[in-house]
C-alpha positions as CSV (number, residue, x, y, z in Angstrom):
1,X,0.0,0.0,0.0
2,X,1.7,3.5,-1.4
3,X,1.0,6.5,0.9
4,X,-1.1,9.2,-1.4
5,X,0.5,12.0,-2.5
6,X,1.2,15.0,-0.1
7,X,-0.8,17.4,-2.3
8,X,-3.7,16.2,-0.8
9,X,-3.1,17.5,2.6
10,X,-3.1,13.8,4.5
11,X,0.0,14.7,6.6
12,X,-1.8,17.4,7.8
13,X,-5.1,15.5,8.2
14,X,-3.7,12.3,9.8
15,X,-0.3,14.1,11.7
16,X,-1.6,17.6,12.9
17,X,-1.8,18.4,16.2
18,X,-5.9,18.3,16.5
19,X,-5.2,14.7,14.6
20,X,-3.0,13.2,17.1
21,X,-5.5,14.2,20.1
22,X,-8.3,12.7,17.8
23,X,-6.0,9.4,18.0
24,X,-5.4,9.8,21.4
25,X,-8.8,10.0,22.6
26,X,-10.1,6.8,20.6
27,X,-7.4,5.1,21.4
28,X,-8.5,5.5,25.1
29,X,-12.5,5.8,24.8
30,X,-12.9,3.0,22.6
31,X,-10.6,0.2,24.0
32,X,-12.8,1.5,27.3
33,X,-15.9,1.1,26.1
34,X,-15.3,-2.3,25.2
35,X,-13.5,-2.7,28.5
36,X,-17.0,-2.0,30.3
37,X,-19.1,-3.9,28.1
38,X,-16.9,-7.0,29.0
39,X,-17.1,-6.2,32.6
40,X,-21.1,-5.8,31.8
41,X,-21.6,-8.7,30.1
42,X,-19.7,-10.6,33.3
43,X,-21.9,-9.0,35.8
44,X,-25.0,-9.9,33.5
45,X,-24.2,-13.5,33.0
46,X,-23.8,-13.4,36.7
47,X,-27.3,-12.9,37.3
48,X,-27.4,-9.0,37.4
49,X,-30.3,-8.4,35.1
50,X,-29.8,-5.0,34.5
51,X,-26.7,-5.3,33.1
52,X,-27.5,-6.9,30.0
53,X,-28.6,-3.7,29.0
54,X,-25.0,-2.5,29.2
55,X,-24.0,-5.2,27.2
56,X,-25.1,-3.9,24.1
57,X,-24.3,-0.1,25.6
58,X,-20.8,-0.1,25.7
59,X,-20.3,-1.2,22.1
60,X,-23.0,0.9,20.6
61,X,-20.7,3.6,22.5
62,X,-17.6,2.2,21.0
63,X,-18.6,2.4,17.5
64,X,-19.9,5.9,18.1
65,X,-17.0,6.9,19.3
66,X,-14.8,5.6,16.0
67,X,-17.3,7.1,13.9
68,X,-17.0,10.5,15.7
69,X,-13.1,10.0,15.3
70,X,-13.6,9.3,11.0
71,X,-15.8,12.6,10.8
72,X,-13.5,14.8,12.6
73,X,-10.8,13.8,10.5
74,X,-12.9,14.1,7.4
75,X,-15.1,17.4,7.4
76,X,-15.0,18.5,4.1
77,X,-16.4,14.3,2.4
78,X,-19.7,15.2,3.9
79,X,-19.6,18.6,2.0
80,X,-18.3,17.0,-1.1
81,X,-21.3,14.2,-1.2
82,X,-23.9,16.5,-0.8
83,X,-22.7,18.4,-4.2
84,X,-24.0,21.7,-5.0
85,X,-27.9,22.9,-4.4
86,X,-29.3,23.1,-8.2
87,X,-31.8,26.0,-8.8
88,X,-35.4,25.1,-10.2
89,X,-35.8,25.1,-13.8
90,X,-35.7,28.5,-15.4
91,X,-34.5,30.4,-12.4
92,X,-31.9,32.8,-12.7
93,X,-28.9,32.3,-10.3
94,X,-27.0,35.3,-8.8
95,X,-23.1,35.1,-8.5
96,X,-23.4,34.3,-4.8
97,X,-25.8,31.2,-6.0
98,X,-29.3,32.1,-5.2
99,X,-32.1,32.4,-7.3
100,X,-32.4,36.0,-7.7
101,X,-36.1,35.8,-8.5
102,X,-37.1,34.6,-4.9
103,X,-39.2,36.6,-3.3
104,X,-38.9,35.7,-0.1
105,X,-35.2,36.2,-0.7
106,X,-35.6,39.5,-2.3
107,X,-37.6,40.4,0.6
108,X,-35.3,39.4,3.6
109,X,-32.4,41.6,1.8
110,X,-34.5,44.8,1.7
111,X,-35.2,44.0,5.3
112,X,-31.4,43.5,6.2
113,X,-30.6,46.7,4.3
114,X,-33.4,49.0,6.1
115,X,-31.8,47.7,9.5
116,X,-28.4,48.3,7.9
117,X,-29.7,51.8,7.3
118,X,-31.1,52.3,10.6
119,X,-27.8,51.4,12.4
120,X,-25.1,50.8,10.3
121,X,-22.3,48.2,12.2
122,X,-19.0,50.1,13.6
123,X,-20.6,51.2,17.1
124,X,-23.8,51.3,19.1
125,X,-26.8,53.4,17.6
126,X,-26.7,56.8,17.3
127,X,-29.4,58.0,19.6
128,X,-32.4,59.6,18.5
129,X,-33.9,63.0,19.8
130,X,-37.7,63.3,20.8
């Protein structure tokens, strides 16, 4: 197995700093987890009936956390699957990527820019006189 090229940013995904606590952190939580589902699943076979609830817990909480490790590393997948929103048919699209004939749309910006107008951001409002 060849290590993929390093204009892909895979050092700095697998070997960064947030990375290596990601690694740390599993490598703790999940060996755990299944540490305490083994202890479960000897207290349940024991006769303690609640504990066969654990049982199936501590896994459940192990996989979780492995799962929670693979999306932290890899943000930007879950952007790339999704793909790009495509406008209805006919619409026109505005450099920014909405359709500019939205009303809705067109209505929440002349609200924004009437606020904008009202107190413009850099400082509190000025204050008005009776």
């Amino acid at each position: 197995m060849t290590a993929p090229a390093a204009g892909n940013g895979w050092p700095q995904r697998w070997l960064s700093k947030r990375a290596v606590r990601l690694h740390l952190t599993l490598l703790i939580v999940f060996p755990g987890c299944l540490a305490a589902g083994w202890f479960e699943l000897t207290r349940a076979e024991s006769g303690n009936g609640l504990s066969w609830v654990y049982v199936f817990e501590w896994p459940f909480f192990a996989a979780f956390a492995a799962y929670l490790w693979w999306r932290l590393l890899h943000p930007e997948d879950e952007h790339r699957a999704a793909g790009p929103a495509k406008p209805a048919r006919g619409a026109a699209v505005t450099s920014a990527g909405h359709q500019a004939d939205d009303p809705e749309l067109r209505a929440w910006n002349e609200y924004l820019t009437r606020l904008h107008a009202q107190s413009p951001p850099g400082g509190p409002p000025a204050k008005r006189r009776r």
